[in-house]
C-alpha positions in Angstrom: 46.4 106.3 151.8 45.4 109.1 149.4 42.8 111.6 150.9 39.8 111.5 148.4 38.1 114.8 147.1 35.4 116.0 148.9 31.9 116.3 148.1 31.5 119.6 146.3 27.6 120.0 147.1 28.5 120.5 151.1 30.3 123.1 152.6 33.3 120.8 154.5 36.4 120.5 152.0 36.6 116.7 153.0 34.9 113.4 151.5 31.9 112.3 153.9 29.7 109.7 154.4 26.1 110.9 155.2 27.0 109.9 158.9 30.2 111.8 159.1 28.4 114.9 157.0 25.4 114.9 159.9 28.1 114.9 162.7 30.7 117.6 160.8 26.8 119.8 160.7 26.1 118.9 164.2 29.6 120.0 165.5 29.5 122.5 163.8 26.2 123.8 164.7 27.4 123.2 168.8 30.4 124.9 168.1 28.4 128.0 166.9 25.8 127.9 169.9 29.0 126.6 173.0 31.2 129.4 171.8 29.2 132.3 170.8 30.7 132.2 166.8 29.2 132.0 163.7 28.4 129.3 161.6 30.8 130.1 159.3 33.8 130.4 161.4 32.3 127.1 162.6 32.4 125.3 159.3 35.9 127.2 158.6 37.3 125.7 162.1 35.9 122.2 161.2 37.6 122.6 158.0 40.9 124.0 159.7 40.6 120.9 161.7 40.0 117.8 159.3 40.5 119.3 155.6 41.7 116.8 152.7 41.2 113.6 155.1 39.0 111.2 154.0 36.1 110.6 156.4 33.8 108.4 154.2 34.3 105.0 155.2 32.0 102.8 157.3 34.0 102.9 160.5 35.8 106.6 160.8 37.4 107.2 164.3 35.7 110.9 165.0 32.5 109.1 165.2 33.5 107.5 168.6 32.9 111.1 169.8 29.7 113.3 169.8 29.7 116.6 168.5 29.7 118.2 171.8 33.7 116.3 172.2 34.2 117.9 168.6 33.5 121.1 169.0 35.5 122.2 171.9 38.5 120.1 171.1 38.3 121.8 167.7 37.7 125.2 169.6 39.5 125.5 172.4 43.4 124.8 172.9 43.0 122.9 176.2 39.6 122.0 177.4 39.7 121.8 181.3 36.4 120.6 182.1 34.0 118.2 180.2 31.2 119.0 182.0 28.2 121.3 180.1 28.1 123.7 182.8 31.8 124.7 183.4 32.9 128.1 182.8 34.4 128.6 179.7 34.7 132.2 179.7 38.7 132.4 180.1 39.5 129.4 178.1 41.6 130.0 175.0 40.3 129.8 172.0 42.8 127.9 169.2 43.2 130.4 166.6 41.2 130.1 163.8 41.9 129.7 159.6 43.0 132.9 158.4 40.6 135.3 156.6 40.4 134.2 153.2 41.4 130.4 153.5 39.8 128.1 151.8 38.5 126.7 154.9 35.8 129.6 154.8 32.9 128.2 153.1 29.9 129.3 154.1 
């Protein structure tokens, strides 16, 4: 299936349906406040994670998960406790896009 071009009025580099768009946000936006980065390297990671897929269809699989799932499987490289009050604090961190990707767009 080819991936279709994304919306160019948001800042993910995939197509969305308004559900999908209000759950990349969400992650993002509990990816910036879980993990103590900034919005932007929150969008880039989100980027990173699903660019040039198409998540506008009526049925897309990441919506089976809340954003809280998405951002630390999008953050972290393993994530060893589920629960909102674990310690995080020497979990790794996957790394990032690089500076100047096109993944940074905000």
């Amino acid at each position: 299936m080819e991936a279709m071009e994304p919306d160019t009025a948001t800042e993910f580099l995939m197509a969305t349906s308004p559900e999908t768009l209000d759950l990349l946000r969400a992650t993002a936006q509990e990816m910036s406040e879980l993990c103590g980065i900034s919005r932007a390297e929150a969008v880039a990671r989100v980027n990173w994670q699903w660019e040039g897929l198409d998540l506008s269809g009526e049925d897309e699989i990441i919506m089976h998960e809340d954003e809280y799932y998405w951002a630390l499987r999008i953050y972290f490289a393993d994530v060893l406790d589920w629960r909102p009050t674990a310690d995080r604090s020497d979990w790794t961190p996957r790394p990032g896009p690089p500076a100047g990707s096109r993944c940074w767009t905000v």
